[in-house]
C-alpha positions in Angstrom: -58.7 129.3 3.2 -56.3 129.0 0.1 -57.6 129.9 -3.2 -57.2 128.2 -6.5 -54.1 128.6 -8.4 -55.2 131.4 -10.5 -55.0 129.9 -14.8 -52.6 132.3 -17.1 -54.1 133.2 -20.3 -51.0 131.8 -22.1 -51.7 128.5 -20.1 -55.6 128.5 -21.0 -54.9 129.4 -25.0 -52.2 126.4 -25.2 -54.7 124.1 -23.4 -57.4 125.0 -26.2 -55.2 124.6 -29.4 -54.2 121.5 -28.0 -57.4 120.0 -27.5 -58.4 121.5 -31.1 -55.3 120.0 -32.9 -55.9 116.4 -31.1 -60.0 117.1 -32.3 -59.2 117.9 -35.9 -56.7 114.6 -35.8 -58.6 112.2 -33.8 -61.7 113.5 -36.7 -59.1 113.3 -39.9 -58.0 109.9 -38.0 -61.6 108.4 -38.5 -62.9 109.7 -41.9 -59.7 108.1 -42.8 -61.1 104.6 -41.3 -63.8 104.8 -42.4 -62.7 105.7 -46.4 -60.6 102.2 -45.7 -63.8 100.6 -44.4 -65.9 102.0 -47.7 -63.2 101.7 -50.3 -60.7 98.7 -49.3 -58.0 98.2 -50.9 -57.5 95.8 -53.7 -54.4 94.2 -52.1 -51.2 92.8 -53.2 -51.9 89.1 -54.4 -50.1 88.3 -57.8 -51.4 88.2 -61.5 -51.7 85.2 -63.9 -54.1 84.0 -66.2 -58.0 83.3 -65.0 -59.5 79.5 -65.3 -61.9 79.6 -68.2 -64.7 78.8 -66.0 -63.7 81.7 -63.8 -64.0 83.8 -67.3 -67.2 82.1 -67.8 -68.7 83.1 -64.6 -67.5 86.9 -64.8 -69.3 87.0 -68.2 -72.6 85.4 -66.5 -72.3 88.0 -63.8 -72.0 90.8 -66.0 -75.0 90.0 -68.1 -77.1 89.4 -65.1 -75.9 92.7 -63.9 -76.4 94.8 -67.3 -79.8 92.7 -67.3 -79.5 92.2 -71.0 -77.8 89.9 -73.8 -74.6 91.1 -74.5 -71.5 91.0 -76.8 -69.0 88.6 -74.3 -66.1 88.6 -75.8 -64.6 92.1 -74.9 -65.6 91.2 -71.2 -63.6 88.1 -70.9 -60.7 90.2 -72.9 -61.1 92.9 -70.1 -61.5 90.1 -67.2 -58.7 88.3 -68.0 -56.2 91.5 -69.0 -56.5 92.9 -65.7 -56.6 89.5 -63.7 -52.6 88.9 -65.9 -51.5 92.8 -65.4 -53.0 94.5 -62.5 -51.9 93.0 -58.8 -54.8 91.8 -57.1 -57.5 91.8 -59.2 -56.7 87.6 -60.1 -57.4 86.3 -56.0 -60.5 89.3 -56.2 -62.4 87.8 -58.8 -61.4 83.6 -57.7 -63.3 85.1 -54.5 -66.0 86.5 -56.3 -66.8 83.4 -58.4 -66.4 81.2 -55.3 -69.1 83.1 -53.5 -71.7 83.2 -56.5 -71.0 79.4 -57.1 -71.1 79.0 -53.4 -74.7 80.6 -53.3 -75.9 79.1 -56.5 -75.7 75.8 -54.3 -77.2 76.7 -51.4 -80.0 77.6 -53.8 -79.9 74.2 -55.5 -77.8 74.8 -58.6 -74.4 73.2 -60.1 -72.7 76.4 -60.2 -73.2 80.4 -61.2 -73.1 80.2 -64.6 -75.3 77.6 -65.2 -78.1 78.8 -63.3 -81.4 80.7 -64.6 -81.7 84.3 -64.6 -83.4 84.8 -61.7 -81.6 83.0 -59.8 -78.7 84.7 -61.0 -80.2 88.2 -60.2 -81.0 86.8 -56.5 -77.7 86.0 -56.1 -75.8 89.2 -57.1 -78.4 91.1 -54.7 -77.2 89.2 -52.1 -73.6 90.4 -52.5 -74.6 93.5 -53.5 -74.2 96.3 -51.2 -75.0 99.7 -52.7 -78.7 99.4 -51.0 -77.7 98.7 -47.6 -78.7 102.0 -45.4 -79.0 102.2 -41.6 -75.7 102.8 -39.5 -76.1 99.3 -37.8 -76.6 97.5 -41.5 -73.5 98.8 -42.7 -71.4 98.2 -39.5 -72.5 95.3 -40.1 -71.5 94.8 -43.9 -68.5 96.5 -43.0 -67.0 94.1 -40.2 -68.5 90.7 -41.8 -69.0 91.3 -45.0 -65.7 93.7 -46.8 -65.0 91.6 -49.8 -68.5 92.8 -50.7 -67.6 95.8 -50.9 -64.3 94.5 -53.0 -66.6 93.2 -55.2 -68.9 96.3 -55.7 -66.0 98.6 -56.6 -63.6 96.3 -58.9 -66.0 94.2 -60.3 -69.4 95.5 -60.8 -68.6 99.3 -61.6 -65.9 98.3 -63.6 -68.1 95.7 -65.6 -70.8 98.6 -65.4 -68.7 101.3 -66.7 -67.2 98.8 -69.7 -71.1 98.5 -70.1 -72.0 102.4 -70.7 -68.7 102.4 -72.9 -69.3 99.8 -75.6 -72.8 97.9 -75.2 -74.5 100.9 -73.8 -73.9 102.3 -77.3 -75.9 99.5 -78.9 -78.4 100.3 -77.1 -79.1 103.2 -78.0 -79.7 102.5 -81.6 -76.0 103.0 -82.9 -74.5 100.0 -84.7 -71.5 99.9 -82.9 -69.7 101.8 -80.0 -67.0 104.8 -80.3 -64.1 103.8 -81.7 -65.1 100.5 -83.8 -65.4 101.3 -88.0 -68.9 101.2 -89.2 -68.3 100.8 -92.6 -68.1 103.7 -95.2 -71.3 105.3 -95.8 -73.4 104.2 -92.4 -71.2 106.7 -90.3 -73.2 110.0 -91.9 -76.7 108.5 -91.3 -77.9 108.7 -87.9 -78.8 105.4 -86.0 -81.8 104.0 -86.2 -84.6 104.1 -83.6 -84.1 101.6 -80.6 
């Protein structure tokens, strides 16, 4: 009876860092994926100036979203500077205001905007996809339902954040947000009570 070729230790030690280098890749490989999955890119579409009843449904969205009446002007500025200057973000929010006004009539309205606010706020839960938990729900989300998570990144943090900078401020009791005059004697009181 032969016996099995007898391994080196040189032979054993190279078979472990390999299998260890192509673990640690093969992991790096799919957190990578996965980062893609969660945070897609924006893509490359080109810039130019929003339809008005594009602005106009970005505004509606936005107040639905902060869930009070709000200031609009400065949103429709922001909407409409990035849609003309940043690549992308024009084709993001056309498909964003497609799928609201496509939902609005499946629900039985004319479009977005000229909905109630309920209706509104049933809509934007629909595309909203910070809730979603379970590994099956968001494979799910992930493979059928990506612009959703477009939308969640570029449109409703960015809305949200806008929000907490100027709005939020009013809020809060101040008269106006950082940055704006107040006039000359109102900026040593402190605000009023909300």
């Amino acid at each position: 009876m032969s016996r099995p070729p007898r391994l080196s230790r040189r032979y054993f030690l190279r078979a472990m860092v390999s299998l260890a280098a192509f673990t640690i890749a093969g992991g790096l490989a799919v957190r990578r994926w996965g980062a893609a999955l969660k945070h897609p890119a924006l893509g490359d579409a080109s810039t130019g100036p929003l339809p008005e009843a594009v602005v106009t449904t970005l505004v509606a969205a936005t107040r639905t979203l902060v869930d009070t009446e709000v200031e609009s002007t400065h949103y429709a500025t922001f909407f409409r500077w990035r849609a003309e200057t940043l690549r992308g973000y024009r084709a993001l929010y056309e498909r964003f205001v497609a799928a609201l006004d496509r939902a609005a009539r499946e629900a039985g309205d004319r479009d977005f905007a000229g909905g109630g606010t309920a209706r509104r706020r049933a809509i934007l839960r629909q595309i909203d996809v910070t809730g979603v938990t379970g590994r099956v729900s968001r494979l799910y989300v992930l493979a059928f339902r990506r612009d959703s998570f477009r939308f969640e990144r570029y449109i409703f943090r960015e809305a949200l954040a806008l929000f907490s900078q100027t709005d939020g401020w009013v809020l809060l009791g101040y008269e106006t947000w950082p940055g704006t005059p107040r006039g000359l004697e109102s900026y040593t009181k402190a605000p009023g009570r909300a």
